[in-house]
N, C-alpha and C positions, 0 to 999 in steps of 0.2 A: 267150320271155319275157326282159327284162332281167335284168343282176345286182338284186338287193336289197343298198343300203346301208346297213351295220348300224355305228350311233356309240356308244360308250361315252363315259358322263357322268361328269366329272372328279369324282373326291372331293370329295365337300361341305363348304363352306367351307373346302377347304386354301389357295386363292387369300388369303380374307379374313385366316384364322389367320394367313399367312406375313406377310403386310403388317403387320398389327395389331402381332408382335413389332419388326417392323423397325422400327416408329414408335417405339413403345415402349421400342427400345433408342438411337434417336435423342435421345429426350427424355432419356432417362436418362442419357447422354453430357454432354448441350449441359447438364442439372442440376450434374452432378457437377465437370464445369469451373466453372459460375458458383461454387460449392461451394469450389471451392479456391480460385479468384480471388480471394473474401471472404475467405478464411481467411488466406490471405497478407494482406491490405493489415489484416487486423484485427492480427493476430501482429503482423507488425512496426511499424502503426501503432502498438502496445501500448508494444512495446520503447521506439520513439520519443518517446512522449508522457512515459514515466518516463525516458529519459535528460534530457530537458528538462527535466523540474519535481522531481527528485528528484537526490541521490547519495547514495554512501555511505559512510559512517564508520566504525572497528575504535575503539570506546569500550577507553583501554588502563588506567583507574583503576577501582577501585571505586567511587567518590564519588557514584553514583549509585544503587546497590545498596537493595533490590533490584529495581527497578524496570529499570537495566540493570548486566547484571556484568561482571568485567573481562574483556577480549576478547571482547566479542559484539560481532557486527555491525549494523548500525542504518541506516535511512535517513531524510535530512533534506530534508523540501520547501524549496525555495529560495526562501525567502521575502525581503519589503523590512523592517526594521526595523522598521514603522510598522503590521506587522501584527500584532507580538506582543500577545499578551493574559496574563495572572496566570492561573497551572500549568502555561504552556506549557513544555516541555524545551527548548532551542536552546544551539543552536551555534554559537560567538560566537569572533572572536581580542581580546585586549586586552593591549596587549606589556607593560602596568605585572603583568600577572598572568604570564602566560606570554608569551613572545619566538618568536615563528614557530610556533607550535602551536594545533589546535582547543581549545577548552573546550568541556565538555558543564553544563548547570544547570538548573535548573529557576528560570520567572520565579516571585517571589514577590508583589512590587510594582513596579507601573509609574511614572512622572513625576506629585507630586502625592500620591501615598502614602506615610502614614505607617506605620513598618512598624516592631515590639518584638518582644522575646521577654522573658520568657513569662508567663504568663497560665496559671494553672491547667497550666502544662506545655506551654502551646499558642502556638502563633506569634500575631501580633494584627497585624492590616492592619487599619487604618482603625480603630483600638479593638474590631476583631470578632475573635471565636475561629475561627481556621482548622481548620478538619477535615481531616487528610493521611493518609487510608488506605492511602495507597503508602510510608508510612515503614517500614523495616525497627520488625517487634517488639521489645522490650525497649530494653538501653541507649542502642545504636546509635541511637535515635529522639529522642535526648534530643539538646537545642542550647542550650548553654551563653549563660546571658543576657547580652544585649547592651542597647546606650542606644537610647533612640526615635531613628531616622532619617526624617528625610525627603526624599524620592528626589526630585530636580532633575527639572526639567521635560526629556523627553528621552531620561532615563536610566532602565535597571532596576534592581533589588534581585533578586540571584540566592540559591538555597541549592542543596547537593546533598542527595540523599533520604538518603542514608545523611551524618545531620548531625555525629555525632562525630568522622570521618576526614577531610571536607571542605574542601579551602582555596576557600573562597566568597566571597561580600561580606562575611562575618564577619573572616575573616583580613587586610581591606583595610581597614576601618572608619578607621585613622589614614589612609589619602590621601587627598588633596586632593578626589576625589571620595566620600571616606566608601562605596569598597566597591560603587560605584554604575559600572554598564557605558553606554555609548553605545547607545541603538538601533541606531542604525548599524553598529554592530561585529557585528551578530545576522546569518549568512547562512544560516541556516537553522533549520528548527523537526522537530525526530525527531515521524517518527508512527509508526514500529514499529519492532519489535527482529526481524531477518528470520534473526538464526543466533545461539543456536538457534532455531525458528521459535517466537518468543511471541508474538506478531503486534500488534494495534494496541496505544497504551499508552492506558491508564484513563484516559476523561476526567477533571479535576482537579475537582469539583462541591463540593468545599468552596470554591472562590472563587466561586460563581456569584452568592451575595448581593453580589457585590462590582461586578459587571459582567457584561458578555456573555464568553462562553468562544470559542476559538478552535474552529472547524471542520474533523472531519478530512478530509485532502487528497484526491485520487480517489485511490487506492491502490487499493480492491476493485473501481473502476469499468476502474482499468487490467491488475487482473490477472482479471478475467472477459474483457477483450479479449481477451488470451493465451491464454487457456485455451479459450475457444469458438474462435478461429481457427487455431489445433492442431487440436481437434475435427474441422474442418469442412473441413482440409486432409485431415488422414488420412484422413476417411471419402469424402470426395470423391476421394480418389487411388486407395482402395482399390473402388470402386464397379467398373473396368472389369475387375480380376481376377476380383473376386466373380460376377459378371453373368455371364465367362468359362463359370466353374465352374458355373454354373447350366443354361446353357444348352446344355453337354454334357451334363450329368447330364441333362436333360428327352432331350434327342435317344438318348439310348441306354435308356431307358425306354417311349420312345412308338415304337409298330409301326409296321411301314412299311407306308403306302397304295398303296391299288391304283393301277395309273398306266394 
């Protein structure tokens, strides 16, 4: 009689099981790079996009107070002259004010506005009562009455929020421009106060009867880039350690098959 040939049948599904993770840690690899790929081009598209359409200012007056105090830091989208709107803050040079230095104001009135004080205590554009809940409470809020102006085609009518300490369009009223800045001269408009972090500044909605209000810049569209592309680096970086550690901890858990 011949030998009998006796086969032993390999553990079931060890073949499948083995592949299925291999796949599995294939895809999870080729994920976690796409993962950081994104991460990086969002990150520093981020940074990018705010070095472009923004810089930043160290405000060294009160004159703004309290809306900004002295030495905080601020940033100003780079805006054209032609975009300012009435409440907006910017950041302007005019050497009959100051000589090679930023100024920080808030617009009051634009080219074509007639612009008093006061009124029941209240500033008056256009003969209407301004509402400014960003004025410091008490004295500090008080602005010494001035003549009706009317602001040249072209030009702003500034104030600072803290109106008693401020040298503004009030302090210029005798030049030849009556107090009044160039569009032109505006190269940027503050949308937040970034140190310490008070973040965007209050829409101005007492001018809104007045006109359309300026729109705030992408700021939260460019720091959600940052912040998800961080995200999406670290956890894409850290996916091949973690995976590591997993997949020992399974191997020293799971029995060894019959072979």
């Amino acid at each position: 009689m011949g030998d009998s040939t006796i086969r032993t049948a390999p553990r079931s599904g060890g073949g499948t099981s083995t592949s299925a993770a291999q796949a599995g840690s294939r895809l999870g690899q080729r994920l976690s790079g796409i993962a950081v790929a994104l991460g990086i081009v969002l990150f520093l598209g981020g940074f990018a996009w705010a070095a472009v359409v923004y810089r930043p200012y160290t405000v060294p007056t009160a004159s703004m107070t309290p809306t900004i105090d002295v030495g905080d830091r601020v940033i100003g989208q780079r805006i054209d002259g032609s975009e300012v709107r009435r409440g907006d803050v910017v950041i302007f040079r005019d050497k009959s004010w100051v000589t090679n230095a930023n100024v920080v104001k808030r617009v009051v009135a634009v080219g074509g506005d007639t612009v008093a004080c006061c009124t029941d205590g209240k500033l008056t554009v256009n003969g209407k009562q301004i509402d400014e809940p960003y004025l410091p409470a008490g004295s500090q809020a008080e602005l010494q009455g001035f003549p009706k102006v009317t602001v040249p085609k072209g030009r702003l009518f500034l104030l600072g929020d803290e109106r008693q300490g401020s040298l503004d369009s009030t302090a210029h009223l005798t030049d030849a421009a009556q107090g009044t800045v160039a569009r032109s001269a505006v190269s940027a408009r503050v949308d937040a106060v970034i140190w310490p972090m008070k973040g965007l500044l209050k829409r101005p909605t007492g001018f809104e009867t007045l006109g359309a209000l300026s729109q705030p810049g992408p700021l939260h569209l460019i720091e959600f880039m940052i912040v998800a592309g961080g995200v999406l680096v670290l956890g894409g970086g850290a996916y091949g350690p973690v995976a590591g550690l997993l997949s020992r901890a399974r191997a020293r858990t799971e029995p060894a098959g019959a072979r």
